[in-house]
N, C-alpha and C positions, 0 to 999 in steps of 0.2 A: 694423709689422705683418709682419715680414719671417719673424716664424718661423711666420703663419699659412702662409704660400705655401707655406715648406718642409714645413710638416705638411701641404698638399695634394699635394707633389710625393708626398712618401714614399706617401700614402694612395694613390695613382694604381698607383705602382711596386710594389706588394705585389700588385695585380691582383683578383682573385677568392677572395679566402680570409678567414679567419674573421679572420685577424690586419690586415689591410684592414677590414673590415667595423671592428673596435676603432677603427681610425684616424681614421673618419669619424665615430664617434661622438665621439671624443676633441674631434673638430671641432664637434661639433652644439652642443657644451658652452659656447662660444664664443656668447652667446645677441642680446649688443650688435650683431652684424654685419652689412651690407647684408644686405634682402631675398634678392634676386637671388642672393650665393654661399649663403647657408644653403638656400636651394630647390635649386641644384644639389648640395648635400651630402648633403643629404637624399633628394634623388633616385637618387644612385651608392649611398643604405645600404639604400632600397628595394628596390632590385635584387638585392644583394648579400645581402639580407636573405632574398628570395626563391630565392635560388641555395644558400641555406647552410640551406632547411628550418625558417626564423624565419619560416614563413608569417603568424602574427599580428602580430608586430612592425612586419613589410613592411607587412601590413594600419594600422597604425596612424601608420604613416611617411604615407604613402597619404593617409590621413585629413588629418593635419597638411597639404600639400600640395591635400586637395580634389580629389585625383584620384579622384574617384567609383566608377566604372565596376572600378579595380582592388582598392578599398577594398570593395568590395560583396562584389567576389565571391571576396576570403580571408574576411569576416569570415561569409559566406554558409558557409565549409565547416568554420572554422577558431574561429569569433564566437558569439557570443549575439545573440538578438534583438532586445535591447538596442542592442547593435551596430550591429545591417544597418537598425534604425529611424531611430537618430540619422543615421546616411551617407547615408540615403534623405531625411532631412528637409534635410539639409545641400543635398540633391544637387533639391531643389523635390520629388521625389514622394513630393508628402504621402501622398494615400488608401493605397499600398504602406503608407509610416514608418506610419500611425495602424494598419494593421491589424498590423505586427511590434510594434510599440507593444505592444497589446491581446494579442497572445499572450505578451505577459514580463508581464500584469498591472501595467504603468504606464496608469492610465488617465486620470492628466492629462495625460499628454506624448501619450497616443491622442487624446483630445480636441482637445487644440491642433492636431494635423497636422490634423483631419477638418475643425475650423473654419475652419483655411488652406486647404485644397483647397476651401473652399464647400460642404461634408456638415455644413450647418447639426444636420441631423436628427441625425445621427449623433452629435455633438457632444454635443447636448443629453442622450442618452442615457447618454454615457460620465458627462458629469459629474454626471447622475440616480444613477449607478450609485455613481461616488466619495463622494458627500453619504452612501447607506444604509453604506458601507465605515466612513466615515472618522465616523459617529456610532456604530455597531458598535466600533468599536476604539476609544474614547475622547477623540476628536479636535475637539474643538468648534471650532477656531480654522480647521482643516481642513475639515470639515464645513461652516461660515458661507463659507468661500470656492469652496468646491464650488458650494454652491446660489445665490452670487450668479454665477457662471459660467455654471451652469445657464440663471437668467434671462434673463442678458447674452445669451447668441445665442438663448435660447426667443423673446425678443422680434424676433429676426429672422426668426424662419420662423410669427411668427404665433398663436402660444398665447400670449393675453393670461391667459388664467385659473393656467394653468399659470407663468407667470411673477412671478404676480402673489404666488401662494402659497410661490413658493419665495425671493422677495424677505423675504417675512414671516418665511419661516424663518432667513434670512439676517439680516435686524436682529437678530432676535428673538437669536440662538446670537453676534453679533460684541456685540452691548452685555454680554451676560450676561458673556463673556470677557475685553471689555475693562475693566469694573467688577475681576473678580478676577484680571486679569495688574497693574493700577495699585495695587491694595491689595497685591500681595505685591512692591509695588518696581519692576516691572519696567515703566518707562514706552516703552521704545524699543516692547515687543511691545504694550502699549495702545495706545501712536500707530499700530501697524500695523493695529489692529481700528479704529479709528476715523477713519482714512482709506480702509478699504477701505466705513464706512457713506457717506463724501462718493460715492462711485462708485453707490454703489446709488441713491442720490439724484438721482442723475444718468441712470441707467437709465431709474428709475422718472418720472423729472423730477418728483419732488415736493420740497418744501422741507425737510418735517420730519427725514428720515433725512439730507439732505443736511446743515441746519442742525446737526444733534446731531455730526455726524461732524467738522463746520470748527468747530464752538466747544470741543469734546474738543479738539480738535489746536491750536487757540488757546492754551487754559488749559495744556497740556503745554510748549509750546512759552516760554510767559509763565515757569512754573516752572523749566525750564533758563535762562532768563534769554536765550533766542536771540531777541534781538532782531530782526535784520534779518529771518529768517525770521518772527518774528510780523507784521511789518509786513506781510508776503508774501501771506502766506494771509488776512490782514485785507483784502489790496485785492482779491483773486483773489475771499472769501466776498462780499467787494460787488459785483463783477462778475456772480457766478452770480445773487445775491441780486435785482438789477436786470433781468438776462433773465428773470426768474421773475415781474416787476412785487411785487416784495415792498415796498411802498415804506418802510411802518411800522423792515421792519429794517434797510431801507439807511441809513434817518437813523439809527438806535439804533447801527450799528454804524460811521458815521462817525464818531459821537461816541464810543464806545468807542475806536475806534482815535486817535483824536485824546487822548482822556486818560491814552491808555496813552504815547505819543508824546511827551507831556509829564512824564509820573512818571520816564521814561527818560534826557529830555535829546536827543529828537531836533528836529530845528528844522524836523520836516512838520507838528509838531502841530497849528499855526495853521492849515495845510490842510485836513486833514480836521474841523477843529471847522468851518472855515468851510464844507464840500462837506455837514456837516451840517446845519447852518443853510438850505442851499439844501435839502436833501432834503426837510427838517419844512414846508418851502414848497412843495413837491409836495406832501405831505400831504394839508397845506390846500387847495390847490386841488383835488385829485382827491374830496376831503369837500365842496367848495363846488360840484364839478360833479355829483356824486352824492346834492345836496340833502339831505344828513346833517344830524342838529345842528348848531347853532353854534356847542355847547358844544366838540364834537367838532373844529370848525376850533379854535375860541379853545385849545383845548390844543394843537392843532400849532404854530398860531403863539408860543403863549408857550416853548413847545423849541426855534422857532427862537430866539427872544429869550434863551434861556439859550446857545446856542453862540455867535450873535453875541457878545454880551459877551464872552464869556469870552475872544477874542481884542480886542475893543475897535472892533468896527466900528460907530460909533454910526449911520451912515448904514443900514443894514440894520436895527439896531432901531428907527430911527425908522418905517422902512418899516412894518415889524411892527406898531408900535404904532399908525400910521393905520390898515392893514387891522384888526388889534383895533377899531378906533373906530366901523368902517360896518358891523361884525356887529350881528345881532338880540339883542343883550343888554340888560341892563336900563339903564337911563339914565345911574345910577350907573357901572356899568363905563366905557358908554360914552365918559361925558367926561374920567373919567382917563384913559384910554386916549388919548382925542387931546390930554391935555395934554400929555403924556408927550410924545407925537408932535411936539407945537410946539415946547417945551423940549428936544429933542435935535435937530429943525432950524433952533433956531438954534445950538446948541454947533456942530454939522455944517458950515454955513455960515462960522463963525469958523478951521474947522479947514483946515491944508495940506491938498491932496490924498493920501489915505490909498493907502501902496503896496502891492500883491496880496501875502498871504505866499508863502513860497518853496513852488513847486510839486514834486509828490512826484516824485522823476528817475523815467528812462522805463525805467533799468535793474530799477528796482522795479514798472515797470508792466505788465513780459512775465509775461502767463501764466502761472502753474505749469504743468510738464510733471512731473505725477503720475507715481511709478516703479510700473506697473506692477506691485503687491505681491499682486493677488488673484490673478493666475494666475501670479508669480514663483514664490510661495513653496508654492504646491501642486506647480510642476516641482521646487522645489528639495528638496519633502519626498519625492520618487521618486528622487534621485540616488546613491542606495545609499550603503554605508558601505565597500566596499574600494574597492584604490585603481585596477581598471581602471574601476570602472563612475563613481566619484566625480570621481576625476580625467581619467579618459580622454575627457567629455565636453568637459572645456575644450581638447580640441588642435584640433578644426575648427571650434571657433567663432570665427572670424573676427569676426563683428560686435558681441559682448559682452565680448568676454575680449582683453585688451592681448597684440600681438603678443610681448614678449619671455614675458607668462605663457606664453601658447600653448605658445610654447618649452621651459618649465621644465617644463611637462605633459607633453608627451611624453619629455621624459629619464625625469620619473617613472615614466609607463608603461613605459618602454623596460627602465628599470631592475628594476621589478615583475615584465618577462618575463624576463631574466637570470635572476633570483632562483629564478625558478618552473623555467624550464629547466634550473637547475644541480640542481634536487631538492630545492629550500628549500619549506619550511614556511610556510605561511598565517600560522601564529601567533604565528612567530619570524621578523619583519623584520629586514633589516642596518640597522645607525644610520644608513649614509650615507643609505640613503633616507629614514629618517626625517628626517634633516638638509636634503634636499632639500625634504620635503614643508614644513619649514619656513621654508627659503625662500622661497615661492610666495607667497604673500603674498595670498592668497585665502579666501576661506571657506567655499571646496569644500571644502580641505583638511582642516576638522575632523571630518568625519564621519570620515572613514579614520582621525583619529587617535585616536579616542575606540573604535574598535573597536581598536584598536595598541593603547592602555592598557588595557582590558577583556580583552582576552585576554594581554596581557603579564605577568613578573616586575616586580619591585621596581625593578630595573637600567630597564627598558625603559622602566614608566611614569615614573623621573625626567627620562631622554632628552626620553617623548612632552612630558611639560608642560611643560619647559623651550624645544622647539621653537615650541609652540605658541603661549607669552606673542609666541616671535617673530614670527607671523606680523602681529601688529597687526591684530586682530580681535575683536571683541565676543564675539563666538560662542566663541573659547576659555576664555573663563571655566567655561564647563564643565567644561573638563579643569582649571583651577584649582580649581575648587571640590571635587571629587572628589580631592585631593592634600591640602587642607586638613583633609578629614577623616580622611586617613591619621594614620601614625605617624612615627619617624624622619628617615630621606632624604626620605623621598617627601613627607611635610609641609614640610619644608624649602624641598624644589622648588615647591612650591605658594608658600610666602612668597615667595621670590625672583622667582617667575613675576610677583607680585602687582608687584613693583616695577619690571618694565619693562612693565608697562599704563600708557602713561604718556601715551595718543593721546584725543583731546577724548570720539570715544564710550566710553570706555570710564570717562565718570566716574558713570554712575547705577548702574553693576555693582559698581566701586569702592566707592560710598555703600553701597548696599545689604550690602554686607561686611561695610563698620565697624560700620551698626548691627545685624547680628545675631554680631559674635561678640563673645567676652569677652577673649579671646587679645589679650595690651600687643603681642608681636608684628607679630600678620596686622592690629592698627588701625593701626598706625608703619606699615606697609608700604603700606596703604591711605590714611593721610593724605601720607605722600613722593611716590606719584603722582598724589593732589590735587593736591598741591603745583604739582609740575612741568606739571603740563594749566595750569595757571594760569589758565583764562577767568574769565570775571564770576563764572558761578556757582560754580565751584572754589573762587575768592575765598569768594562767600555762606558757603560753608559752613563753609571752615577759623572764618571767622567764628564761626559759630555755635556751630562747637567749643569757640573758646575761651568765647564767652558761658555756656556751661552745663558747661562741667568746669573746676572751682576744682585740682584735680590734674595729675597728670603730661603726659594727651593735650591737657589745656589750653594746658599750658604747651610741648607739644609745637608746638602748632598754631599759638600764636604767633610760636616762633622762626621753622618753616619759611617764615611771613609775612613775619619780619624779615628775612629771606637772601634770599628767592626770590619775593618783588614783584616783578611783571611790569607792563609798561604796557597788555595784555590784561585786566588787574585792577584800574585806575583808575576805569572807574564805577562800580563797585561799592564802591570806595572811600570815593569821594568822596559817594554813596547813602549809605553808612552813615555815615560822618561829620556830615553833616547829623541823620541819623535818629538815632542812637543815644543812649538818655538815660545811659548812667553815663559819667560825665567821664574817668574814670580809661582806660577805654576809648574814647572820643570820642580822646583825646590821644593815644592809642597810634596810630588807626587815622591819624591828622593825619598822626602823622611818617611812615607807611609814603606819604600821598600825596605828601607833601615828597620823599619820598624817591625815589619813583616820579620825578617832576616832573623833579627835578636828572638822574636818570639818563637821561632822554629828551632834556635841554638839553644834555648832553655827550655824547649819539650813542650810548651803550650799547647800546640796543637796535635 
């Protein structure tokens, strides 16, 4: 690290000049480096920066750094109010940021500062305001998230009526949206409407919006084939489901998640059929202490009787079936019922002691910590599309944004005011920034790029979409899909983009590709990063490709199977191997598991 020191020596010995100020930046670049020297470098370009008439620059040096008080008041003479809002919110004072906020017309990011300061009221009004904005501008997804906002703090200051209507409005505008973002492919943004109904559910503390919002995001979750997260939100929906005294679903969904456990191959199955069994036994007794039918017990205890089996605990059914035996039924039941009962204690008595199945680990039994999506993605829909306002919010966020982003943020900014200082053009960005912006590795970044390519040439948008496949982000498909419909180059860059999406979210964007274009092309491009994602469901599908195209992509989809079997793609393998009735494929999918097997015995992977 000997030529950093020297690049500090020279940086020092140049003193006060613009060619100094260069040096330090040349340093800032440098983004891997201890804490401690990049605050000091950044400190000597704030200065410097201030000394040479870069008053915003300094301002955002400043910012990066969390120096408040000097960040406030360039961006105060120098800023937007965009600006002096976020440094103010950085800096605790909120009711200041909510009302700079409210004068740039961000009125989720006003909101949020007013309901940090405790201006409950205030809160409720911004996001009253945002719900008529963002149904006015055609924003349902927006709108459903405004007005459960609304609710969310109306219920803290006390307007039950008013919370109560803008919840309705809320379901009512996230189901309608999540129905039509699932039908046109797009499951990431349904799972986003249908986790923000679990919250309302939660607000509201009723079952039904809460119910509809964890069984949406079950069945989504089932369909990508992510297991361990199904497991997740199955034990999380039993949790909420029991504080709720919901008893009927807590057995229904033990056993759901128990049969699902088992379709799978996971070895908790036996627990949860057996936590079911106990549940339908709650049932029963909350029926038998609430003097219900007996009809009404005898059917809970006969669900216990189906879970017990089905793991083999005869000692639990015989239970079952003596409590069957002393209900008020007719005679006839009665005594098969406890013959049943005699006859499985004595199988029970003959038997070793029956060992507990394996209990579900405790790493599966923490809590979901829900990300925050109903008032994420209403900030994230305020973060503008150039790159002081898009990117310049990630340089003093300290507590969301990874310190070396931080880093990359601010060069971008830095470099946006270069551009702008030299007399450059809004319209006409230099590569390097774009190059940078590609870099970052964020999904700030795509706003700025998607206005980069809209107001760009031919030249510029193959740059933007090419950076953008880089970034490894869902949210660039945009700018892919917008290149696919070009011509030439720019189509070109679009396929190519298409082939380095090659990161697990980006296989439902992928799919969705393949089956709307016709192009042998952009489906080869979109089945090679199937391919290379490799998971379970990756696997599902090349599957299915081959199952239903007797032609080229069939025979495409096969090879890429026969190269690039992963051990990510073994139960799904081994799934359809069992399942699959034509022999000729039963046998293909065999060798890819053989083949799999060998490769894992000899450390490949």
């Amino acid at each position: 690290m000997s030529y950093i020191a020297e690049a500090v020596q020279r940086a020092r010995h140049l003193g006060q000049t613009a060619e100094a100020a260069a040096a330090w930046r040349e340093l800032l670049a440098q983004t891997h480096v201890d804490e401690a020297d990049y605050s000091d470098w950044a400190r000597e370009l704030a200065y410097l920066y201030a000394r040479l008439g870069r008053q915003l620059s300094a301002a955002r040096v400043h910012e990066y750094l969390l120096n408040i008080d000097p960040a406030l008041q360039l961006y105060g003479e120098h800023g937007s109010a965009r600006d002096v809002g976020r440094v103010l919110r950085f800096g605790r004072r909120l009711k200041e940021a909510s009302a700079r906020y409210r004068e740039a017309a961000l009125f989720a990011h006003a909101a949020r500062a007013a309901e940090e300061a405790g201006d409950a009221a205030s809160a409720v009004q911004l996001f009253e305001q945002l719900v008529r904005t963002k149904e006015a501008t055609g924003e349902p997804y927006l709108a459903g998230l405004a007005a459960l906002n609304a609710a969310r703090v109306g219920v803290k200051v006390n307007q039950p009526d008013k919370a109560r209507a803008l919840l309705s409005l809320a379901i009512r505008v996230l189901e309608e949206e999540g129905d039509r973002r699932e039908q046109a492919g797009d499951r990431e943004g349904a799972f986003r409407c249908y986790l923000s109904l679990v919250q309302v559910g939660k607000i509201e503390n009723s079952y039904e919006p809460f119910a509809e919002g964890y069984l949406n995001c079950i069945r989504i979750l089932k369909a990508k084939n992510d297991r361990f997260f199904t497991m997740q939100y199955y034990y999380d929906f039993i949790a909420h489901a029991e504080a709720l005294a919901e008893l009927h679903s807590v057995a229904e969904l033990h056993r759901e998640a128990g049969e699902y456990a088992k379709r799978v191959g996971f070895i908790y199955a036996d627990f949860f059929l057996s936590e079911a069994g106990q549940a339908w036994l709650r049932v029963a007794k909350n029926a038998t202490d609430k003097n219900q039918p007996p009809e009404l017990v005898e059917n809970a205890l006969l669900a216990a009787v189906g879970c017990f089996n089905r793991v083999q605990d005869d000692a639990e059914v015989a239970a079952c079936y003596h409590e069957l035996s002393q209900l008020a039924l007719s005679d006839k039941k009665k005594q098969r019922y406890a013959e049943l009962a005699a006859d499985l204690a004595k199988l029970v008595g003959a038997e070793a002691t029956r060992e507990p199945p394996p209990a579900f680990p405790e790493y599966f039994r923490r809590r979901l910590q829900l990300p925050e999506i109903w008032i994420r993605d209403l900030l994230e829909s305020e973060s503008g599309t150039d790159i002081p306002d898009a990117i310049g919010r990630l340089v003093g966020d300290h507590k969301n944004v990874w310190e070396v982003q931080r880093r990359k943020a601010l060069l971008i900014a830095l470099a946006w005011d270069d551009h702008q200082a030299a007399g450059g053009s809004a319209d006409h960005i230099p590569p390097g920034i774009v190059e940078k912006l590609g870099e970052l590795g964020h999904a700030a970044a795509v706003r700025p790029m998607l206005a980069l390519y809209e107001a760009g040439d031919e030249a510029t948008k193959v740059i933007v979409v090419d950076r953008g496949a880089g970034l490894k982000q869902r949210e660039a498909f945009s700018l892919i899909e917008r290149a696919l419909a070009g011509t030439g180059k720019l189509r070109e860059a679009g396929v190519t983009a298409l082939r380095k999406m090659t990161f697990a979210q980006a296989l439902d964007s992928l799919v969705r590709i393949f089956n709307s274009q016709d192009a042998g092309d952009v489906r080869d491009a979109c089945l090679r990063s199937i391919a290379t994602i490799g998971t379970d469901e990756a696997c599902e599908f090349l599957l299915d490709v081959v199952r239903s195209n007797a032609g080229p992509l069939g025979a495409r989809a096969r090879l890429l199977l026969e190269t690039g079997a992963q051990e990510r793609m073994l139960s799904a393998l081994e799934r359809n191997r069992r399942q699959e009735p034509d022999q000729a494929l039963r046998m293909f999918i065999a060798r890819l598991v053989e083949k799999v097997r060998t490769q894992r015995g000899a450390g490949v992977f």
